[in-house]
C-alpha positions, 0 to 999 in steps of 0.5 A: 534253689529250686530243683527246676533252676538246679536242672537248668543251672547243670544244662546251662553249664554243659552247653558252656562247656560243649566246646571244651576237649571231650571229658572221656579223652585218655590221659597222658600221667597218672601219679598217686590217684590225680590224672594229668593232661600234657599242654607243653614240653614242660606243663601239665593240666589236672585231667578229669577222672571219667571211666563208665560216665563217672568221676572217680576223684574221691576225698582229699585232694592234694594237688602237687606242683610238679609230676614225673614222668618218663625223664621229664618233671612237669609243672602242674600249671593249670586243672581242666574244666569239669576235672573234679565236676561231680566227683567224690572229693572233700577237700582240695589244696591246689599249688601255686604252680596253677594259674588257671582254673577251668569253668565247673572245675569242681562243679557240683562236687556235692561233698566238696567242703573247703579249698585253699587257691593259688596265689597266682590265680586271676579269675574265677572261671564261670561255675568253678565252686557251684553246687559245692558244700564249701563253707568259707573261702578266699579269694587271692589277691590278684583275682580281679573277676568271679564268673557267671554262677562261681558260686551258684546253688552253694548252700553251705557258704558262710564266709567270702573274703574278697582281695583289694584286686577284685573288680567284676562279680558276673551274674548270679555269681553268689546265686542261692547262696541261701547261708551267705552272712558275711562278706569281708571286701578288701576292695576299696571302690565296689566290685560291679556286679551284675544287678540283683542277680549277682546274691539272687536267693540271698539276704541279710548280708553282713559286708566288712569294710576297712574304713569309713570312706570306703563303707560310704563308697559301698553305701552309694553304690546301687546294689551294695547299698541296698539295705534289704541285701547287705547291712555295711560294717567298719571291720575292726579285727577279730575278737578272739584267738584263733585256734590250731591243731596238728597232726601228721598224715603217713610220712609226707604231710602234717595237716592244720585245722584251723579254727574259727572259720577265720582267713590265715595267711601262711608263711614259709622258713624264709618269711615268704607268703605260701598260701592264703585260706579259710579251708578247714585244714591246711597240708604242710610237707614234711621235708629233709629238716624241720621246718617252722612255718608262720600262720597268721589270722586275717581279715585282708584287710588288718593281719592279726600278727599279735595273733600269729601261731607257729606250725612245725613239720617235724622230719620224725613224725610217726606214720599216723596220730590217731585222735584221743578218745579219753576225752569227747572233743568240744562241738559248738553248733548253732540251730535257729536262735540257740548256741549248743555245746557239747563236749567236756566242759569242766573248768572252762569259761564261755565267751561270746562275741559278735564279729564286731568284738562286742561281748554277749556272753561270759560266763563258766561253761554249765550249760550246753544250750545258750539263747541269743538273737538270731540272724547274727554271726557270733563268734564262741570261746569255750576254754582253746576251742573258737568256732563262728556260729551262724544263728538263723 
């Protein structure tokens, strides 16, 4: 996006917003570093963070489900608009306590590099995401609208899973979008968009479908079959095994990366569904017992049980694990038509899909460079590391 429409985008988005409670008012809780605003006898809202004109909200943020307060536990049901608007934070996992997520809640967090929704969630407020660093991200079932610009200016996005739910995408939604390749839609008749505008700034889009039927529908669509924007694919599962590291932070939280740029669904003790994500890492509690948790990839539309991992929140974990530098970890990154890896490789195989589960490379892991066909998402392999890898 050019500088001229990114100054136009930010003015546009504070004459939305000019109706909205003044972004300086005092807050009423403050608990462990997030600021919270009462709504209710027994609810709060995530409150901005503004003192001397700056948004002091930095890093992750781990938003819990309820907050104390003088003799009173309040549910968090809800973050203020322009709560996290140009702040420092990187990460975000919100609760399924809130229901409603505000316009630019998180606008122009130039950092903000992945977040996990709430189930609960309905709509995409108007610039929720717009000008953030996120690289993946789904939408849970039950969201039935993305508003105007959402995911405007978002120059990382790789990766959108839509839910079955999805039925309105507003103007420039998943506009200059410039690295959107993949679009996984569970929806089976196609989301209204609002004309060209809706992917202005984006092409060569790959949309996954359940079947056939559903592929012809899109296809007969006036923006989603257009040719030039999106090429239409019957999707047939993952290709390869999804990876998971552990590790736990202080004595309250174990955190998962999750590899692949994959969609994990992530279930409780009790088999009931916790979360739904494509953020790079996931906070789990660390309670009284230990806990197993089921971590399931998907696409929305196939879950890959085959597939499924186990996490376990142990009660005496130490206070911190620190990474091991005996041996480089394995980085996998793509630039233009070359696939490089980098790392130890000694005894390892490479193995490259495309995300239709073609194979395009198996090899053993001598070389640190591999040349195939741009504009294409391939998905690699080397011994337990998988990573999605966009070619240009």
């Amino acid at each position: 996006m050019t500088t001229m429409k990114k100054y136009y985008r930010i003015w546009m988005l504070a004459a939305l917003l000019m109706g909205c409670s003044a972004i300086t008012r005092a807050q009423d809780i403050e608990a462990n570093g997030i600021y919270y605003n009462i709504i209710s006898d027994t609810q709060v809202e995530v409150a901005p963070a503004y003192f001397d004109g700056v948004n002091h909200y930095q890093g992750c943020i781990i938003v819990p489900e309820r907050v104390y307060c003088d003799g009173v536990n309040y549910d968090v049901t809800a973050i203020a608009p322009r709560a996290f608007w140009q702040s420092a934070i990187t990460e975000v996992q919100i609760p399924n306590s809130v229901t409603m997520i505000g316009e630019a809640a998180f606008a122009d967090a130039d950092d903000l590099a992945s977040i996990t929704l709430p189930l609960g969630l309905r709509d995409i407020s108007r610039y929720m995401l717009a000008g953030t660093a996120i690289t993946n991200i789904v939408l849970p079932e039950g969201v039935t609208s993305i508003g105007q610009g959402a995911f405007e200016d978002c120059a990382m996005l790789r990766t959108v899973f839509l839910p079955a739910s999805l039925r309105h995408i507003g103007n420039r939604a998943f506009g200059y979008c410039s690295r959107l390749t993949e679009v996984y839609s569970d929806a089976s008749t196609p989301p209204l968009t609002m004309g060209d505008n809706t992917f202005e700034g984006c092409d060569n889009i790959h949309v996954m479908l359940a079947d056939r039927a559903t592929s012809n529908r899109y296809q007969d669509d006036a923006v989603w079959g257009d040719d030039d924007l999106f090429s239409l694919w019957v999707d047939e599962g993952l290709a390869v095994l999804p990876t998971m590291q552990q590790e736990t932070l202080g004595g309250n939280w174990t955190a998962l990366t999750l590899g692949g740029s994959l969609a994990y669904k992530i279930y409780g003790p009790d088999g009931y569904l916790m979360a739904i994500t494509a953020a790079d890492r996931y906070f789990l509690p660390i309670g009284a017992q230990s806990t197993d948790y089921l971590v399931v990839p998907t696409t929305l539309m196939y879950d890959e049980e085959d597939l499924q991992l186990v996490a376990t929140a142990e009660t005496d974990a130490s206070e911190e694990i620190e990474d091991e530098e005996t041996t480089p970890k394995l980085t996998i990154t793509g630039i233009d038509g070359t696939i490089y890896i980098s790392g130890d490789t000694h005894g390892l195989w490479t193995f490259i899909y495309d995300v239709y589960g073609n194979l395009w490379y198996e090899r053993p892991a001598v070389n640190n460079w591999i040349s195939l066909p741009g504009h294409r998402v391939y998905v690699v392999k080397v011994g337990d590391t998988v990573r999605k890898v966009f070619l240009n």
